[in-house]
TORNU-903389 format. One record per residue (C-alpha): y, z, x; residue number from 1. Coordinates in nm, 4 decimals. Layout:
! TORNU-903389
+----------+----------+----------+-----+
:        y :        z :        x :   n :
+----------+----------+----------+-----+
:        Y :        Z :        X : NUM :
...
+----------+----------+----------+-----+
//
This chain:
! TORNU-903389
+----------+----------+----------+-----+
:        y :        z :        x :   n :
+----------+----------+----------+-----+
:  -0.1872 :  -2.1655 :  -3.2563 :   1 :
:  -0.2599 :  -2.5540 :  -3.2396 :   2 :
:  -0.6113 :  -2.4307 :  -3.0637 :   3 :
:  -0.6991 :  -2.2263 :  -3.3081 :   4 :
:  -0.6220 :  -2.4631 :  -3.6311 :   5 :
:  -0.7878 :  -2.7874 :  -3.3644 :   6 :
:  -1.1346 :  -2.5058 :  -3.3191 :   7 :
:  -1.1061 :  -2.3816 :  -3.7345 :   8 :
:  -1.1256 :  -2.7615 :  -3.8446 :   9 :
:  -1.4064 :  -2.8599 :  -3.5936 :  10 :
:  -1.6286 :  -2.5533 :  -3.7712 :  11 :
:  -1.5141 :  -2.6788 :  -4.0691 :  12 :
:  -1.6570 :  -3.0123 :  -4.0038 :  13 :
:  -1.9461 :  -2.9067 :  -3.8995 :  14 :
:  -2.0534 :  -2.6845 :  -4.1652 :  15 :
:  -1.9651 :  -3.0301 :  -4.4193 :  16 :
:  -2.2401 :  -3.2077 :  -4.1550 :  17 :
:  -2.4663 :  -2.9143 :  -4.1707 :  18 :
:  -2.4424 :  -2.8669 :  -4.5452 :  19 :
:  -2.4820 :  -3.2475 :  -4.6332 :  20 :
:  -2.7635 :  -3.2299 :  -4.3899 :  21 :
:  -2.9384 :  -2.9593 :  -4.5474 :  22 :
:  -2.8995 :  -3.1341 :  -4.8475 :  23 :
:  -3.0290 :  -3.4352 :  -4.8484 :  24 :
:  -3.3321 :  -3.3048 :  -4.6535 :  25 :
:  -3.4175 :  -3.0340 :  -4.9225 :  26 :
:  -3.2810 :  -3.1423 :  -5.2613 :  27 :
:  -3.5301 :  -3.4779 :  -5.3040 :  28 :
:  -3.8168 :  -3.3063 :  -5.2082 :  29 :
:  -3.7182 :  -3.0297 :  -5.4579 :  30 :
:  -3.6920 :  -3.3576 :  -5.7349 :  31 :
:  -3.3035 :  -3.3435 :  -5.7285 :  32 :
:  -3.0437 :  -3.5655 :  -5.6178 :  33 :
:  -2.7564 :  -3.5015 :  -5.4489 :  34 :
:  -2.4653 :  -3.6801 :  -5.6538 :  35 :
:  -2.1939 :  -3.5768 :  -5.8502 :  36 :
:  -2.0553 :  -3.2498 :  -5.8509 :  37 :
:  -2.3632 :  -3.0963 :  -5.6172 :  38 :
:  -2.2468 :  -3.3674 :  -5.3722 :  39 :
:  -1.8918 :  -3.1865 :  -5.3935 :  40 :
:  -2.0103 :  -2.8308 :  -5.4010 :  41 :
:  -2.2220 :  -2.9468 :  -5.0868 :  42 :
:  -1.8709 :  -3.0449 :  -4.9319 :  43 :
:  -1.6322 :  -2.7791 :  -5.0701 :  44 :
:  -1.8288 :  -2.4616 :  -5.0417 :  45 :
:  -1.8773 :  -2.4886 :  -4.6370 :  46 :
:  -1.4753 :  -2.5947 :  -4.6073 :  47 :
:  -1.3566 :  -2.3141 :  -4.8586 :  48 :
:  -1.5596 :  -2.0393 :  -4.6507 :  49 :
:  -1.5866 :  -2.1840 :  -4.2816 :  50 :
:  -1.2006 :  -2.2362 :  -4.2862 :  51 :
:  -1.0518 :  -1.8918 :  -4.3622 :  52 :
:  -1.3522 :  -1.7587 :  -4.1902 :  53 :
:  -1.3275 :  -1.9476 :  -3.8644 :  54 :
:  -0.9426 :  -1.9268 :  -3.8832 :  55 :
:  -0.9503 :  -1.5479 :  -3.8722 :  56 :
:  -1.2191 :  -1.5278 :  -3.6274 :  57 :
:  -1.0619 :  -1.7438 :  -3.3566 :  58 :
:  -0.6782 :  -1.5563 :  -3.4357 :  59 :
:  -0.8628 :  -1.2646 :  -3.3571 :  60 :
:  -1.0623 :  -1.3660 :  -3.0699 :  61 :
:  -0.7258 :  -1.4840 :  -2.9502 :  62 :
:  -0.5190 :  -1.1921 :  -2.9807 :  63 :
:  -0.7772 :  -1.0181 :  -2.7828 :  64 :
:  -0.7810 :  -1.2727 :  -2.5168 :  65 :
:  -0.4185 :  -1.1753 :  -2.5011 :  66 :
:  -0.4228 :  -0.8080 :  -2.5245 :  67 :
:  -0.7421 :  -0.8096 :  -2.2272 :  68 :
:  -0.4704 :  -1.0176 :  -2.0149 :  69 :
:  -0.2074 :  -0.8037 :  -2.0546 :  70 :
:  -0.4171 :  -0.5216 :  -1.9703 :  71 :
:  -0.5871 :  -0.6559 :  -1.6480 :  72 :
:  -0.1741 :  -0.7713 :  -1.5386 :  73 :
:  -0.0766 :  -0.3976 :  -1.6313 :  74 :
:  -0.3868 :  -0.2315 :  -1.4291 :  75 :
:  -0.2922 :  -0.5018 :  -1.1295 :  76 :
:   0.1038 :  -0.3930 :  -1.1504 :  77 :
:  -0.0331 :  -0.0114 :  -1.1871 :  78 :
:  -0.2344 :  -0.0504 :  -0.9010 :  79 :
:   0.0552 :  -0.2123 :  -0.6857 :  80 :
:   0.2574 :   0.0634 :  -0.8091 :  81 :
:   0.0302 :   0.3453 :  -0.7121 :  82 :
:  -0.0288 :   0.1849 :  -0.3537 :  83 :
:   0.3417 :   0.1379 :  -0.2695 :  84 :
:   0.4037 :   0.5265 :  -0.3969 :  85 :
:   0.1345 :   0.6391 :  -0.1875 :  86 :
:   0.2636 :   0.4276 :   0.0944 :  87 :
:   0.6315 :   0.6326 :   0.0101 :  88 :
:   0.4789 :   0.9736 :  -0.0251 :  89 :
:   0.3174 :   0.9044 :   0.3534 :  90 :
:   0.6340 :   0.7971 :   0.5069 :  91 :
:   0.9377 :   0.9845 :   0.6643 :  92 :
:   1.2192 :   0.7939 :   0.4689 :  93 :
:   1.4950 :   0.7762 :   0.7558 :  94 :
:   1.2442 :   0.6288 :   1.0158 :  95 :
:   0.9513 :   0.4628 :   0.8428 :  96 :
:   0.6823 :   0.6522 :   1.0600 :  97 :
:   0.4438 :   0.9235 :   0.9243 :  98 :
:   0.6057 :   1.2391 :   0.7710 :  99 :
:   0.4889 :   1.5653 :   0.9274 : 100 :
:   0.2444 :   1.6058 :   0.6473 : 101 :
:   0.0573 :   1.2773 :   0.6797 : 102 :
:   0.0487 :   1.3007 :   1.0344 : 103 :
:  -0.1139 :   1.6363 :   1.0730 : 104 :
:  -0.4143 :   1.5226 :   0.8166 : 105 :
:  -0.4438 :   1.1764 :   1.0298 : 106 :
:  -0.4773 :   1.4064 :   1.3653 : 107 :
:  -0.7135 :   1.6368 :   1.1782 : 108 :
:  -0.8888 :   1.3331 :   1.0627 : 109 :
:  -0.9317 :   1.1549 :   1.4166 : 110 :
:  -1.0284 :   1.5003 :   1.5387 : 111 :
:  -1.3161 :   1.5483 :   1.2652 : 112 :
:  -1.4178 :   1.2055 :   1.3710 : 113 :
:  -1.4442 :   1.2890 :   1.7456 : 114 :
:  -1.2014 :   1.0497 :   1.8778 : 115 :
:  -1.0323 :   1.1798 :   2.1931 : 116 :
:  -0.7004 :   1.0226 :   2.3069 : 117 :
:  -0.2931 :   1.0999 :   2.4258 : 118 :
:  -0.0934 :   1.3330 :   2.1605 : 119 :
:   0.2352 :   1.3350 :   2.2608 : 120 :
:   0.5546 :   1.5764 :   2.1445 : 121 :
:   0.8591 :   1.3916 :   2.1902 : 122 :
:   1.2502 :   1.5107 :   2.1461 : 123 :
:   1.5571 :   1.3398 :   2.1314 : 124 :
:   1.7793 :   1.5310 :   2.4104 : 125 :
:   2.1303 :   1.6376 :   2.3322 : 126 :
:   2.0687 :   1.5002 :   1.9793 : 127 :
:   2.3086 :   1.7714 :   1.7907 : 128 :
:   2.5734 :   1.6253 :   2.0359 : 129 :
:   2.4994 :   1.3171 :   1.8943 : 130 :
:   2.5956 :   1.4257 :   1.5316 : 131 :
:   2.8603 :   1.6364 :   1.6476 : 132 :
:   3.0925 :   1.4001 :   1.8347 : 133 :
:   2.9761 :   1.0659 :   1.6316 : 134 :
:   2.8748 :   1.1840 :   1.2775 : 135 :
:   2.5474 :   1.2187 :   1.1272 : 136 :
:   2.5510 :   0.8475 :   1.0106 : 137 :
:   2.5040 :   0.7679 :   1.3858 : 138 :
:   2.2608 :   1.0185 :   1.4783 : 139 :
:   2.0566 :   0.8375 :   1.1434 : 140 :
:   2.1035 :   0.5513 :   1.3334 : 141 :
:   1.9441 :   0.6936 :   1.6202 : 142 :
:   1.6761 :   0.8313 :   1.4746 : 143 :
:   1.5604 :   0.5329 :   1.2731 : 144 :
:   1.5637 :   0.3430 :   1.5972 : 145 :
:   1.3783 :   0.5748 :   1.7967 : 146 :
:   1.1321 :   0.5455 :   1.5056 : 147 :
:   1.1031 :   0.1579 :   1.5323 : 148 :
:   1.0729 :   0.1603 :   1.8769 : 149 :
:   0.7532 :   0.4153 :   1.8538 : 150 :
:   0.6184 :   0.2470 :   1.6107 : 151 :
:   0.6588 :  -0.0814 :   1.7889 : 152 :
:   0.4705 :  -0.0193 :   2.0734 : 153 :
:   0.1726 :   0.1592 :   1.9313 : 154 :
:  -0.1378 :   0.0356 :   1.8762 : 155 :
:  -0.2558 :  -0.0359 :   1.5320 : 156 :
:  -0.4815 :   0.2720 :   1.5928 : 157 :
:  -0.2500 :   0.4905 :   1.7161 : 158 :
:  -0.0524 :   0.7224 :   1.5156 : 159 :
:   0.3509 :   0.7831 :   1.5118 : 160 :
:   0.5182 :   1.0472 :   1.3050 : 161 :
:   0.8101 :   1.2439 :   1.2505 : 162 :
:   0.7217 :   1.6204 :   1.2450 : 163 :
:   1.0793 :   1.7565 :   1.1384 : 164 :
:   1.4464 :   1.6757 :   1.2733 : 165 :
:   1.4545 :   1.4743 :   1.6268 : 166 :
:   1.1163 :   1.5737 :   1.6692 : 167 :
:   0.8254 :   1.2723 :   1.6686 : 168 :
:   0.4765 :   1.2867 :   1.7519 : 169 :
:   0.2275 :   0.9986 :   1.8845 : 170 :
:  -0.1249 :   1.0022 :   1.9097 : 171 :
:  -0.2975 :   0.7501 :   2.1098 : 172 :
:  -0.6114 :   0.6237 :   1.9893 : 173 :
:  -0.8794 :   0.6629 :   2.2515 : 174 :
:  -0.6252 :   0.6631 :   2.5423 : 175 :
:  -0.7353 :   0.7613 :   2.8727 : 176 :
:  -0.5087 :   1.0086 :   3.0787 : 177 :
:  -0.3388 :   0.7111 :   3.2757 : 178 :
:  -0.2345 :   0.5423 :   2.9688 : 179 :
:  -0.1298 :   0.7873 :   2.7943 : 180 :
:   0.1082 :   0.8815 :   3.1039 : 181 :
:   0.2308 :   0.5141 :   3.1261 : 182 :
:   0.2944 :   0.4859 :   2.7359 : 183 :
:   0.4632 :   0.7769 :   2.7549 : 184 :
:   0.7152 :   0.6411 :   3.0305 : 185 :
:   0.7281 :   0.3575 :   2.8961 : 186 :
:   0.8550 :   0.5370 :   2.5412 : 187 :
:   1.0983 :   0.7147 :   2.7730 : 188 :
:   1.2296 :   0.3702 :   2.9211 : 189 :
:   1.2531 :   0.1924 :   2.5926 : 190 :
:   1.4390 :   0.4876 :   2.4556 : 191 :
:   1.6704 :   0.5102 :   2.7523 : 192 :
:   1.7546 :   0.1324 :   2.7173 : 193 :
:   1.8479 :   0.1576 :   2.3208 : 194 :
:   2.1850 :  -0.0382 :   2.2892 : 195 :
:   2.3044 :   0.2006 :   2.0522 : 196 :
:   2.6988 :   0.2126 :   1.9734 : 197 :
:   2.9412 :   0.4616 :   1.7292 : 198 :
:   3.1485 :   0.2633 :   1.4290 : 199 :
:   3.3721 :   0.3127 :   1.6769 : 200 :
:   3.2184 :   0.1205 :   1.9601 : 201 :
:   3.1539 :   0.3812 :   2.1920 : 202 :
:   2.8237 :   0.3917 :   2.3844 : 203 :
:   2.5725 :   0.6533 :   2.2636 : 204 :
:   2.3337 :   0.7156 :   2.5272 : 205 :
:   2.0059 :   0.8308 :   2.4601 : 206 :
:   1.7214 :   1.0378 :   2.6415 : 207 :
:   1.4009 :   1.1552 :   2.5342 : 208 :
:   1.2366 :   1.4882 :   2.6369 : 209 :
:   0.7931 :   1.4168 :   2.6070 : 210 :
:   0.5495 :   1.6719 :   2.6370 : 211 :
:   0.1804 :   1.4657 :   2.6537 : 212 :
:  -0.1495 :   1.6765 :   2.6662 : 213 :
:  -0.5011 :   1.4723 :   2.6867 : 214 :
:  -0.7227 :   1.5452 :   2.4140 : 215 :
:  -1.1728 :   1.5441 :   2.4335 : 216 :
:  -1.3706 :   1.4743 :   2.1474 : 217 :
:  -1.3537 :   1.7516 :   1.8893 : 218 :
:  -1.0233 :   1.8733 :   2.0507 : 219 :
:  -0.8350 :   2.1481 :   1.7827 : 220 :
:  -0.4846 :   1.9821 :   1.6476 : 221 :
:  -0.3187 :   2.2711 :   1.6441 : 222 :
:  -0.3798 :   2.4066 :   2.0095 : 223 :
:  -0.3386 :   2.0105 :   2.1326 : 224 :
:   0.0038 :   2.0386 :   1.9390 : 225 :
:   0.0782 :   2.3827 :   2.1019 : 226 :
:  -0.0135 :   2.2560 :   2.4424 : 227 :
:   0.2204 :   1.9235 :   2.3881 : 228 :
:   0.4759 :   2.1421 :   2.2722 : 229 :
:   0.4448 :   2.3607 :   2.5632 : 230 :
:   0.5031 :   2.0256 :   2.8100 : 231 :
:   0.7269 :   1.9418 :   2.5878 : 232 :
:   0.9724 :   2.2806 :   2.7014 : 233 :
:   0.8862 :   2.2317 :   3.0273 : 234 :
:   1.0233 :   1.8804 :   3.0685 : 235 :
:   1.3690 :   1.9883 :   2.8263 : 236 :
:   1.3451 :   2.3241 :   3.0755 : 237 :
:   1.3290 :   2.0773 :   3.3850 : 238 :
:   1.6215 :   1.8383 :   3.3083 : 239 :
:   1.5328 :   1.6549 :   3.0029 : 240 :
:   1.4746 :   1.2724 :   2.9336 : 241 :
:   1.1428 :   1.3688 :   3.1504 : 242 :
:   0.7566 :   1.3392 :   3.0442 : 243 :
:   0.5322 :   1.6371 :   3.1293 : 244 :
:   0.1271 :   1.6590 :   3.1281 : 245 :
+----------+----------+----------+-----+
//
């Protein structure tokens, strides 16, 4: 408010030094002579309308300032807002990777773009066991881990999701054959080694089951899915905590 009185009385005084300006240049070559009460009218008429004028126009100007700020801060929090929600509505909540949805319309996507690369099924063997003999808290457990550890050794590129229950999927971006083979043992090592104990402080052991299939440029998600799946029950069929191509 001190700004806005400080800016009112500068345009006051200005108007005075305008008017008395204006004044004396025009009133003696008119004859007249500015004395006396034209000398105060000259004075008083620019402070009694520059004041209440000014002061209204810069309490104005201000509240808008304001309102513009809070707007641009609300559209900034909105935005924020709408990222982190679109960033939930992606995400499988218990694991942090893709959700089944998000994944299939990021393969789609890196098949429309003609990427080719390593799409791997993966299971968690024995993991009703799990629940069964240490409680579904534990088999949570299990499966967040098994989501951290995916996502932890993928490439920013690649892609890791959950597609439903103990089931995950990876795609790696641009993989040739051989890595995709040695990513995938390397997923079935890591999972293997998971230090993972019951509340109380029994050992759960883990195994993963991976089916991996080796897809060309323009490859169809769904038959690369049903030929992962397929390796995928041929390594459970063959002993489990096994990776078939």
């Amino acid at each position: 408010m001190q700004g806005i009185f400080g800016k009112t009385l500068a345009v006051a005084a200005l108007s005075v030094l305008a008017s008395l300006a204006i004044s004396f240049a025009f009133v003696p070559m008119l004859g007249g002579r500015v004395a006396g009460a034209g000398l105060v009218m000259t004075i008083a008429c620019p402070i009694a309308i520059s004041i209440p004028a000014s002061f209204l126009h810069f309490w104005q100007a201000e509240r808008l300032r304001a309102a513009n700020a809070a707007l641009a801060q609300a559209r900034d929090e909105l935005a924020v807002a709408y990222d982190r929600l679109q960033h939930q509505a992606r995400r499988d909540a218990l694991t942090g990777v893709l959700n089944r949805a998000a994944f299939l319309a990021e393969l789609d996507a890196q098949s429309r773009a003609g990427v080719h690369g390593g799409l791997l099924f993966l299971d968690v063997d024995h993991f009703k066991s799990v629940n069964d003999r240490f409680g579904h808290a534990a088999g949570d457990q299990a499966l967040g881990r098994v989501g951290a550890l995916l996502s932890a050794l993928s490439a920013d590129n690649d892609l890791v999701g959950r597609l439903g229950g103990e089931e995950f999927a990876v795609f790696l971006h641009q993989a040739s054959p051989e890595r995709m083979l040695d990513h995938s043992q390397a997923i079935r090592e890591a999972i293997e080694a998971i230090d993972l104990a019951s509340p109380a402080g029994t050992l759960i052991a883990l195994g993963i089951s991976i089916g991996a299939f080796h897809c060309a440029p323009r490859f169809d998600p769904a038959e690369a899915l049903a030929a992962s799946d397929r390796n995928l029950y041929r390594a459970k069929s063959g002993g489990r905590n096994m990776v078939v191509a």
